[in-house]
C-alpha positions in Angstrom: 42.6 9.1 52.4 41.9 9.2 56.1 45.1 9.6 57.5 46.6 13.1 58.8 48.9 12.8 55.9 45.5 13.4 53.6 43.6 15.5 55.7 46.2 17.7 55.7 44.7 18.2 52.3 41.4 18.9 53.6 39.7 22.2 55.3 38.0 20.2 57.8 38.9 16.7 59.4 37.3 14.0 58.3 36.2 15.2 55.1 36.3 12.5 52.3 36.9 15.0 48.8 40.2 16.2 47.8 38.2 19.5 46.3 39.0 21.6 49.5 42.6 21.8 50.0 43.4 23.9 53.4 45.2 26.4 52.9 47.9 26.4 56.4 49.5 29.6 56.6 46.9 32.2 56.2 45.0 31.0 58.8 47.5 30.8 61.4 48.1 34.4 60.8 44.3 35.0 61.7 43.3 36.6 65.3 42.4 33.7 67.4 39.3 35.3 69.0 37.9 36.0 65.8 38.7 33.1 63.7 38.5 30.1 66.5 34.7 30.1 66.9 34.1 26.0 66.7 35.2 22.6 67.0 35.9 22.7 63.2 38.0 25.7 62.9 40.0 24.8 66.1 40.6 20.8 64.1 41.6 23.0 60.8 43.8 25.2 62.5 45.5 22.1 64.8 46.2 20.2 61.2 48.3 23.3 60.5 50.3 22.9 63.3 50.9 18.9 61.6 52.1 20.8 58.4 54.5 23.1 60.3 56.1 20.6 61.7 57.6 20.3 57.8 59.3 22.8 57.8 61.3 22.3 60.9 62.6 19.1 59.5 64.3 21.2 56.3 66.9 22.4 59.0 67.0 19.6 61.5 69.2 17.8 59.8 71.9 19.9 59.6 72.1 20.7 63.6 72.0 17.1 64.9 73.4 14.7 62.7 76.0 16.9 60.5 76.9 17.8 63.9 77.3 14.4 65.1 79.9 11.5 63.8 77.3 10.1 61.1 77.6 12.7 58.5 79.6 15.2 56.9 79.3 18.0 54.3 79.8 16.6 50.9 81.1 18.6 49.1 84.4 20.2 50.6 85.7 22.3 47.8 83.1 24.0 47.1 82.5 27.9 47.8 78.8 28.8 48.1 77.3 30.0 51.1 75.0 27.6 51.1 78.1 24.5 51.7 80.5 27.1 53.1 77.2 27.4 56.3 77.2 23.3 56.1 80.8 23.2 56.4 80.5 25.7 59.7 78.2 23.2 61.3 80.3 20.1 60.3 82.8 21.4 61.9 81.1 22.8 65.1 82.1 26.2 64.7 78.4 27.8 63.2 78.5 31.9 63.5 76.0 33.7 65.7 74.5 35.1 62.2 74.2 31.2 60.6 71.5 31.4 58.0 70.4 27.9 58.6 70.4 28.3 62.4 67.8 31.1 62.3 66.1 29.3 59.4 65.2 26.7 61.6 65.0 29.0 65.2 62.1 30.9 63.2 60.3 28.0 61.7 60.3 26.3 65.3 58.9 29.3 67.1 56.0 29.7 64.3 55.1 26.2 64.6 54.9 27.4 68.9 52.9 30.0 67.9 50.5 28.2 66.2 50.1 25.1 68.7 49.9 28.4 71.5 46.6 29.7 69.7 45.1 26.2 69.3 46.0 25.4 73.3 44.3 29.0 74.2 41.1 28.5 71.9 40.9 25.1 74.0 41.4 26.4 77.1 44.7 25.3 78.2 46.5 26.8 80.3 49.9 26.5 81.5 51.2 27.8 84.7 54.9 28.8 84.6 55.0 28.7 88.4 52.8 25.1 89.3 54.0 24.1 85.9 50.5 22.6 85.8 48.6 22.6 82.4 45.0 22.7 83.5 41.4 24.0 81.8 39.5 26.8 81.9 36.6 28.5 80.2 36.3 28.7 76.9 34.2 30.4 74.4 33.6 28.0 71.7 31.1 25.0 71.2 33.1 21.4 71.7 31.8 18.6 73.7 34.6 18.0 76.4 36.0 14.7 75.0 37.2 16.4 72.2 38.2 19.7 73.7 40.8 17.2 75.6 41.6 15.5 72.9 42.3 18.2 70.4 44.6 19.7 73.3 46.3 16.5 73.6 47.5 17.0 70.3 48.4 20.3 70.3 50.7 19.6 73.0 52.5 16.8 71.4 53.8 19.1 69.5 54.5 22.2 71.6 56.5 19.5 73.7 58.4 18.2 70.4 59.2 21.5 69.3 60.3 23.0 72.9 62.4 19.2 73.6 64.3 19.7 70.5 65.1 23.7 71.2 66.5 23.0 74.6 68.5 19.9 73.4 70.0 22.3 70.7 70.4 25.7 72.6 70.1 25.4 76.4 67.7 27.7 78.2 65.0 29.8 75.5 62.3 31.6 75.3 59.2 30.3 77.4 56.6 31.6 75.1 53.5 29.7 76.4 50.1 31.4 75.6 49.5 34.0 72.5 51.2 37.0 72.6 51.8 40.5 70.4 55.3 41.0 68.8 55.8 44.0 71.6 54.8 41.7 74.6 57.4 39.1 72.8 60.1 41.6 73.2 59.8 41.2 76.8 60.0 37.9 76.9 63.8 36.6 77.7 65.7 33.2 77.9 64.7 30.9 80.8 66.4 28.4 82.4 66.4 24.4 80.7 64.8 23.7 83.7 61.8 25.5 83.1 61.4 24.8 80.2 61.5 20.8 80.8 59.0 21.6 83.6 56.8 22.8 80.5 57.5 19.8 78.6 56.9 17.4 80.7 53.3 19.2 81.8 52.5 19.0 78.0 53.2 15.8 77.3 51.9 14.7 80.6 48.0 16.1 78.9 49.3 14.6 75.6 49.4 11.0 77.4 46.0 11.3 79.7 43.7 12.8 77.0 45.4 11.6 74.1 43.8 8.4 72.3 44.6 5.1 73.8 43.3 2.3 71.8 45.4 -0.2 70.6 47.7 0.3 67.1 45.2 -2.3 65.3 42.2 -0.3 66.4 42.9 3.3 65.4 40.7 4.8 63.3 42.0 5.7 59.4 41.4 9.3 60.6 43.7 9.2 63.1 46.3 7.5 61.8 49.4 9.6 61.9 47.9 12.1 64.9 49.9 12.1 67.8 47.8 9.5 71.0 48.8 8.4 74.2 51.3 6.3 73.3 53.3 8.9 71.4 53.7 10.8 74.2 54.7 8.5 76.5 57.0 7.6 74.4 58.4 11.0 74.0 57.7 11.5 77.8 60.3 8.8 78.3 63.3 10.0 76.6 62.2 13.6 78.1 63.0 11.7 81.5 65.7 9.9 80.0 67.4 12.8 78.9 66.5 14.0 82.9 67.7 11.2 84.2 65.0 10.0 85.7 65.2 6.6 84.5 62.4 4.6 86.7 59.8 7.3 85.5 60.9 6.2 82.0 60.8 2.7 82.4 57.5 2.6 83.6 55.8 4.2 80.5 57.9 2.4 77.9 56.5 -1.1 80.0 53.0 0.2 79.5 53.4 1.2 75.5 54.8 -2.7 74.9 52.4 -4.5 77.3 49.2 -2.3 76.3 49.7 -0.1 73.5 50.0 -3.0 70.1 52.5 -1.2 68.5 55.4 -4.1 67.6 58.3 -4.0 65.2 57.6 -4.7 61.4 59.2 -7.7 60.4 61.1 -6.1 57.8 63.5 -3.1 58.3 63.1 -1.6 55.0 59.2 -1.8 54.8 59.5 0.9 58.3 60.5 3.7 55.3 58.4 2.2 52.6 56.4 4.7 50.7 53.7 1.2 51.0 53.4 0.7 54.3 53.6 3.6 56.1 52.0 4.3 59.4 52.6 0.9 60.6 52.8 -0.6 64.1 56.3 0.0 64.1 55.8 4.1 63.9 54.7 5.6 67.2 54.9 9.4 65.0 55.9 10.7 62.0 56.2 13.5 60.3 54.1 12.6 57.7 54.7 14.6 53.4 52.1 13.8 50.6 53.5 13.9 47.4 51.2 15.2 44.0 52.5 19.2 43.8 50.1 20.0 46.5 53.5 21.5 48.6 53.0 19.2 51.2 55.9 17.1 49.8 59.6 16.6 50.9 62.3 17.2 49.5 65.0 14.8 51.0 65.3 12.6 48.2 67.1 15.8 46.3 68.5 16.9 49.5 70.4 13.9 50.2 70.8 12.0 47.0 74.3 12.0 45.5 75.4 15.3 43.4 75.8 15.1 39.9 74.0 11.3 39.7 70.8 12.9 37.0 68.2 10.8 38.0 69.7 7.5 39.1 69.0 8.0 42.1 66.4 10.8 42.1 64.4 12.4 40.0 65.6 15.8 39.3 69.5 15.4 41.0 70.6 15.7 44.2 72.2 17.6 46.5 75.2 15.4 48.6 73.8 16.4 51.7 74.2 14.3 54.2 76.7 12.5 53.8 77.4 9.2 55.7 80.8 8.9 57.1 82.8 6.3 56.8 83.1 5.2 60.6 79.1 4.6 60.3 79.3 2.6 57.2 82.4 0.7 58.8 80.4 -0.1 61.8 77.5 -2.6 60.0 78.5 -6.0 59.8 78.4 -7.8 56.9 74.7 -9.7 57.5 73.3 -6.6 58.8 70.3 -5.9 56.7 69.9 -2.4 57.7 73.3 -1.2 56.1 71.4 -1.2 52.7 68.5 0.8 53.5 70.3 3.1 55.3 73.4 3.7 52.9 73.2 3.8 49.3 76.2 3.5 47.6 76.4 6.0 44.0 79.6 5.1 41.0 82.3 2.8 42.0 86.0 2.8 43.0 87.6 5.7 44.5 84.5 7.5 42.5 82.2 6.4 45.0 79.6 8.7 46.6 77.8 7.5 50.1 74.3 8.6 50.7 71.3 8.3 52.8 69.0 6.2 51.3 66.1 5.3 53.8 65.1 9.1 53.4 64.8 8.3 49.5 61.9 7.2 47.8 60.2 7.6 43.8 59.2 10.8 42.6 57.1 12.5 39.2 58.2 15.6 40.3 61.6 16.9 41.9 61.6 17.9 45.4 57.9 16.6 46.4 58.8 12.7 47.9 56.2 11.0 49.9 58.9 9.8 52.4 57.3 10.2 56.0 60.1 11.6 58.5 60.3 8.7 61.7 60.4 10.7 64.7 59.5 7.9 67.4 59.4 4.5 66.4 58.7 1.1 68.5 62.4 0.1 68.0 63.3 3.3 69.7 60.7 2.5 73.0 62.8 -1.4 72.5 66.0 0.3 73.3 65.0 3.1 75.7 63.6 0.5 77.7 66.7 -1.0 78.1 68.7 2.4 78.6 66.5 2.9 81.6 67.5 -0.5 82.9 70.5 -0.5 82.5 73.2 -3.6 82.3 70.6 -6.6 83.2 69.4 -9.6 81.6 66.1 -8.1 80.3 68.1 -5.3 78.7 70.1 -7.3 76.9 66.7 -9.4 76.2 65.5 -6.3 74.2 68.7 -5.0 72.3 69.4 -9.0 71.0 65.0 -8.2 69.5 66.0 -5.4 67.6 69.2 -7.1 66.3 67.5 -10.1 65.0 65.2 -8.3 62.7 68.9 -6.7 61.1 70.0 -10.3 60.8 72.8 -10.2 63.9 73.6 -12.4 66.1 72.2 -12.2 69.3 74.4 -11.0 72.8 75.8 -12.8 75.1 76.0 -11.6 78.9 79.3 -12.9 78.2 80.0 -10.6 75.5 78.5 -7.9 77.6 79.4 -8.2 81.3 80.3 -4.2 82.6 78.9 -1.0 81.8 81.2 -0.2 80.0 80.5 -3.0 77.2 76.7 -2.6 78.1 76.7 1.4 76.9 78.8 0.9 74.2 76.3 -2.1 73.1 73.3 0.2 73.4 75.0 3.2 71.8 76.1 1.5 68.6 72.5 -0.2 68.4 71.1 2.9 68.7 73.3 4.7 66.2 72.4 1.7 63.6 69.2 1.8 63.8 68.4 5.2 63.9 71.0 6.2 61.6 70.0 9.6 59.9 66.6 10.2 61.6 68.5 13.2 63.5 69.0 11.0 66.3 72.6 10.4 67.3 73.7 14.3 68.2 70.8 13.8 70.9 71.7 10.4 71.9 75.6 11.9 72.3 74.4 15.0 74.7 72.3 12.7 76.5 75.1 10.0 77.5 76.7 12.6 79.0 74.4 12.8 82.0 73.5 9.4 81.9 76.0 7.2 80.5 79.3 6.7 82.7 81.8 5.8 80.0 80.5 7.4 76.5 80.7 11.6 76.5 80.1 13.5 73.6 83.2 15.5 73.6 85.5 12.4 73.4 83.2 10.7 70.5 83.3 13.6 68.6 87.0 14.4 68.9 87.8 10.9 68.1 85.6 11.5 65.0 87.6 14.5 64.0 91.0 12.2 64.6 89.4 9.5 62.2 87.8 11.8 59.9 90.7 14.2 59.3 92.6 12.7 56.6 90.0 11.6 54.1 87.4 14.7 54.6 88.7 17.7 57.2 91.7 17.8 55.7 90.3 18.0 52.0 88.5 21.4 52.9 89.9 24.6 50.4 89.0 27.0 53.2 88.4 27.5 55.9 90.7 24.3 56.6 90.7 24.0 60.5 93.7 21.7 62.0 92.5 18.6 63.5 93.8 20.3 66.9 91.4 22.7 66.3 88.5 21.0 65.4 88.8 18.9 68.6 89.0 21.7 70.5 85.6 22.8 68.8 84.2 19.5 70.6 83.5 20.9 73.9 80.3 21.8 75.9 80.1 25.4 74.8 80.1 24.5 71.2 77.6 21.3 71.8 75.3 23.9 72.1 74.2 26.1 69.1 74.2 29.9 69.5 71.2 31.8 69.8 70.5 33.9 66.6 72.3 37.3 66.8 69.2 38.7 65.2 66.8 37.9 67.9 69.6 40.0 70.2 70.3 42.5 68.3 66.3 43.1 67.1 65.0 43.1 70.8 65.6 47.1 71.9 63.6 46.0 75.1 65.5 43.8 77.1 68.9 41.9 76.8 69.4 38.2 75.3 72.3 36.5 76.6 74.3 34.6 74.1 75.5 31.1 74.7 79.1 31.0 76.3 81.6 30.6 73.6 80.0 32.7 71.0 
């Protein structure tokens, strides 16, 4: 029980009873001066920001990979709001006033919040103008190792956080240091590039003063905290999405030559409830099942509607729901099609859903399914995005495919750029399918790839899609004209919450274009 997954469960890090449970939120709603005295309250209050990063995930979902070509909304007939806001996603038209959308905006800007009073407690400081993160004095007792350390962490996952916002809306809110709710009101949108200039500080301190022993060497108690190699990893597909593919290719060298981390040898052991935290999993956002509300509930979420406890204990939802251009796309040896889709009834009664994200349960809605957010796969295949069409490349695609059992590449098979990014892409897509990957693997091969865009994948989705799922919808039923229409770079991007606009009497928030 030394993991962050169980010390979530604890008051203080390192602790080794399960009488002191922590309890997250209060304390993040504490004034940092008062309550941030030692190294111990500052560790306590950083484990908080590990638990927010739950409740992110209960909306991610539904903004990158319903909005992408590997899922749909289930049920199509249906009228609640709750499908109806699904449905608006699916179909790339969301409204300004999207429940969901906010859901997630807030949640994301809490979890901010909370990694901004840790950072400030520690010292660190980041400059907006240098775009530095540097130290300064602080008031409480911590040896400096730590202090660096602890920060390290913290920024992880401001960076996360921040990389995911301006993926999903553009230029936000640059909201750096602790501030009141009337200094917030004065704090407006910036430009993407500032806010990658924060990013890539943050994740800069996460990689120097994170931990950087080996995978087989990390202590229990830090198992599941963010180290060096997380956030080079994560630094890499920063510069990926940048462009800046030598920077990236240099740090995913150093994770495989120095870091230990390797691929398991079995795909479905990677989303094991049994051997989680393995050398496969650079980060993860990590659930404990037991009613202590640190579970998850994606096994409800996603598994099939109306299937009683076949597939979960305590029904499921439909969410989710993997198209049938992904499941088409495994072979028939490829080992990875049954742990990602489960298949529910038979014939034309049939129900697809994600099963990697589904694992046993006593209790409904409280899985102990970790969420994969970088795995060693991933640092495999970025590796040979930042390449590009060479020999090595190829070299690490053909590893990951011979742990799913396919055949290896040829340079034969793959001899333009063309071939070469659509060999990467569909690696990439299934591998990672429905670990909210592929929307941000679509927006980034539009600056870096010369031959797959997002626009055209996901009106060619719509085309394909149309007959057997868009065209089934009760209302609103768009025409497959329209929904193609919805694939352009306005609507790639996710509005901004009216509410934040209209709330803010102080300044004025532009909205996206096209909203």
């Amino acid at each position: 029980m030394k993991s962050i997954k169980y010390i979530i469960l604890f008051t203080f890090v390192g602790l080794s009873s399960c009488n002191n449970i922590i309890d997250l939120y209060p304390q993040s709603n504490l004034n940092a001066s008062t309550f941030y005295s030692n190294q111990a309250e500052v560790s306590s209050a950083l484990t908080g920001c590990y638990s927010g990063m739950q409740k992110t995930l209960v909306e991610e979902w539904t903004l990158t990979e319903l909005r992408s070509d590997n899922s749909v909304m289930g049920a199509t007939g249906s009228s609640s709001q709750v499908n109806r806001d699904l449905s608006e996603l699916d179909m790339l038209y969301p409204s300004t006033s999207h429940a969901g959308n906010y859901n997630y905006w807030l949640s994301v800007y809490y979890n901010i919040r909370n990694t901004n009073l840790v950072l400030d407690a520690l010292g660190a400081n980041y400059n907006p103008g240098s775009g530095a993160l540097t130290f300064g004095e602080i008031k409480i007792s911590i040896d400096e190792a730590n202090r660096k350390k602890l920060s390290a962490e913290a920024s992880f996952i401001r960076a996360y956080h921040y990389f995911n916002l301006v993926r999903l809306y553009g230029g936000v809110f640059l909201a750096h240091e602790p501030v009141t709710p009337q200094e917030a009101k004065d704090i407006n949108r910036v430009s993407k590039e500032e806010i990658y200039k924060l990013i890539v500080a943050d994740l800069q301190n996460a990689a120097a003063n994170g931990n950087t022993v080996k995978f087989a060497s990390i202590p229990a108690v830090d198992l599941g905290r963010a180290n060096a190699w997380s956030a080079k990893a994560l630094l890499a597909k920063v510069y990926l999405t940048l462009n800046r593919k030598a920077e990236a290719a240099t740090l995913l060298q150093d994770i495989i030559a120095n870091s230990g981390y390797s691929l398991l040898a079995s795909y479905a052991n990677i989303f094991s409830t049994a051997t989680e935290m393995s050398s496969e999993i650079l980060f993860s956002v990590r659930y404990k099942a037991g009613g202590l509300g640190l579970g998850s509930q994606f096994s409800n979420l996603f598994a099939p509607l109306n299937s009683g406890a076949a597939v979960a204990n305590g029904d499921g939802s439909g969410y989710n729901y993997p198209t049938s251009e992904v499941n088409n796309l495994y072979i028939t040896t490829d080992v990875r099609k049954a742990v990602n889709i489960g298949v529910y009834g038979t014939g034309t009664a049939a129900k697809f859903y994600p099963k990697k994200h589904i694992s046993v349960m006593v209790v409904a809605k409280d899985s102990e399914s970790d969420w994969p957010v970088i795995r060693y796969a991933d640092v495999l295949l970025m590796l040979a995005e930042a390449q590009g069409n060479i020999p090595a490349s190829l070299t690490l695609i053909n590893q990951v495919r011979k742990r799913a059992a396919v055949t290896d590449l040829t340079a034969t098979q793959v001899n333009t750029v063309a071939l070469f990014e659509k060999a990467l892409a569909d690696e990439r897509r299934l591998e990672f399918a429905f670990e909210n990957q592929r929307l941000f693997d679509l927006l980034r091969f539009n600056t870096t790839f010369t031959t797959i865009k997002a626009e055209k994948t996901l009106q060619d989705h719509f085309a394909l899609m149309y007959p057997s799922h868009y065209n089934t919808y009760s209302a609103p039923r768009l025409s497959v004209i329209d929904l193609q229409t919805n694939a352009n770079p306005n609507r790639l991007l996710l509005p901004i919450p009216q509410r934040e606009i209209d709330n803010n009497t102080q300044i004025v928030i532009p909205q996206n274009a096209g909203y």
